[in-house]
C-alpha positions as CSV (number, residue, x, y, z in Angstrom):
1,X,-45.2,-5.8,-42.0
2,X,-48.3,-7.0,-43.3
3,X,-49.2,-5.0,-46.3
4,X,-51.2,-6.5,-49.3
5,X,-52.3,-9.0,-47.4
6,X,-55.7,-9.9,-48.7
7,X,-57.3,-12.1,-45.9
8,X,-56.7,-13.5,-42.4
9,X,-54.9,-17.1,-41.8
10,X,-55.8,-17.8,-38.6
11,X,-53.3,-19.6,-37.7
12,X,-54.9,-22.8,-40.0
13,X,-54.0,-24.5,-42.7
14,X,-55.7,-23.5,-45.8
15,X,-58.2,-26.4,-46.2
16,X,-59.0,-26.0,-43.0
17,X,-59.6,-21.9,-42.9
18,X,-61.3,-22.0,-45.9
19,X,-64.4,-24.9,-44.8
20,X,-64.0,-22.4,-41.3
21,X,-65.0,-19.2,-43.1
22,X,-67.8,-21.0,-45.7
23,X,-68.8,-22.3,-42.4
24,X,-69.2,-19.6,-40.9
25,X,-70.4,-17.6,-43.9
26,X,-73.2,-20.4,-44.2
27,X,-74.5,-19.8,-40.5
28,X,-75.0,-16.1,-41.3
29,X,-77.1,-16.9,-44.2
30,X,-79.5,-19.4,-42.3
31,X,-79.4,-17.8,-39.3
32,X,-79.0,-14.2,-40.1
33,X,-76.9,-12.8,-37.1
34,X,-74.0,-14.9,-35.2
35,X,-72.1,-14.1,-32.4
36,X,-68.3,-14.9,-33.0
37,X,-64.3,-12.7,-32.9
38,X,-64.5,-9.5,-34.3
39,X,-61.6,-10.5,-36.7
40,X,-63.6,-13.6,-37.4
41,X,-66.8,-11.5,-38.3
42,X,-64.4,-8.8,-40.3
43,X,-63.6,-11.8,-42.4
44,X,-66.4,-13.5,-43.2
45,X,-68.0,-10.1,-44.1
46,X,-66.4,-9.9,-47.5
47,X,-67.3,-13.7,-48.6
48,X,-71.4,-12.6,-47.4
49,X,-71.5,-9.5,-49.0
50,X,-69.7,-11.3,-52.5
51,X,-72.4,-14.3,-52.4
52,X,-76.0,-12.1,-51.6
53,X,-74.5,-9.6,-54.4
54,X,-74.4,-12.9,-56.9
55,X,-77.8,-14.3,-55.3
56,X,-79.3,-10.8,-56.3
57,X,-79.4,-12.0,-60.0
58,X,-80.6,-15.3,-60.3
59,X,-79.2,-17.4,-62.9
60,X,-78.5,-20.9,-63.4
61,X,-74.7,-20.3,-63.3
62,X,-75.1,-18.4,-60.1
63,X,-77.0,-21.1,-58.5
64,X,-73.9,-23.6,-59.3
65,X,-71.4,-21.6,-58.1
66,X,-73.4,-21.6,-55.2
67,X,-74.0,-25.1,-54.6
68,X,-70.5,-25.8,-54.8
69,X,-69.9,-23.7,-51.0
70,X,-72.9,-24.3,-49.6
71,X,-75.9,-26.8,-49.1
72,X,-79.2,-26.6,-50.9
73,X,-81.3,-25.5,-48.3
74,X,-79.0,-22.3,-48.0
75,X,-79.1,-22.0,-51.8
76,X,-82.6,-22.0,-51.8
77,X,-83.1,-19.9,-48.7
78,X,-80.0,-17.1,-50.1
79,X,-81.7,-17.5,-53.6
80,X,-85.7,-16.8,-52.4
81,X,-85.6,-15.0,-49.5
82,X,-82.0,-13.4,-48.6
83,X,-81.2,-12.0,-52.0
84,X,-84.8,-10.4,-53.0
85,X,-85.1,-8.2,-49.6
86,X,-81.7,-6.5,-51.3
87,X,-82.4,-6.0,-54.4
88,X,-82.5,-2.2,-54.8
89,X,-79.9,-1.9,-52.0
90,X,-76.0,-1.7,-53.4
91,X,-74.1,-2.9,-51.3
92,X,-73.4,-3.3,-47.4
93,X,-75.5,-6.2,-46.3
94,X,-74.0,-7.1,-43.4
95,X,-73.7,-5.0,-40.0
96,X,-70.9,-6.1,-37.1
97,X,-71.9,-4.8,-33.2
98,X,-69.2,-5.4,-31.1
99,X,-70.0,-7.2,-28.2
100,X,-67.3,-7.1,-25.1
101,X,-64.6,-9.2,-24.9
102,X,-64.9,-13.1,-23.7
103,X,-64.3,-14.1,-20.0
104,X,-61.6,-16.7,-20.6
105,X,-59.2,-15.0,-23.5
106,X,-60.0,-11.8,-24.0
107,X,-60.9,-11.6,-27.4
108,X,-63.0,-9.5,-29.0
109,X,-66.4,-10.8,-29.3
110,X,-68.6,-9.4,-32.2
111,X,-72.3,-10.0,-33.3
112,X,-72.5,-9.6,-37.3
113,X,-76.1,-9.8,-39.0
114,X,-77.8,-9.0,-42.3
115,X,-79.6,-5.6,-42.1
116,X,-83.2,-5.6,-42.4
């Protein structure tokens, strides 16, 4: 049974599924909509919503925390344009559309983007 459990493993080790999800949490920001697995997109939700939510006040200890996931240009970007469009909104940044499933496995493909 799989109660309690507080994220998904993927099947990777844990270095590995945790540079895999900032990964893909960093394309979201830069981009603002990718189109990847629906459990993939149900993950990566949480670790979005946590890091615009931290953008929306801008302090100097926010911005570290920051740079230590991601680059600077999607600091900067998160920090000046992401994070003010949401500033009076509480919560639920993100949006996932599910998409069909993909030709050679099946799975579930999902778009998740930031809501305007």
């Amino acid at each position: 049974m799989e109660h309690h459990k507080k994220f998904r493993k993927f099947g990777r080790t844990a270095d590995y599924r945790k540079a895999f999800v900032w990964n893909l949490t960093r394309s979201l920001l830069l981009h603002g909509r990718i189109k990847t697995t629906a459990t993939r997109a149900k993950e990566i939700r949480s670790f979005a919503e946590k890091m615009i939510t931290r953008a929306k006040r801008d302090t100097l200890a926010n911005r570290r925390l920051m740079l230590e996931k991601f680059d600077a240009k999607t600091v900067k970007k998160l920090f000046s344009e992401i994070a003010p469009l949401y500033k009076e909104r509480p919560g639920g940044y993100t949006r996932i559309l599910k998409w069909g499933n993909r030709k050679n496995d099946a799975a579930a493909v999902s778009i998740i983007e930031l809501v305007k």
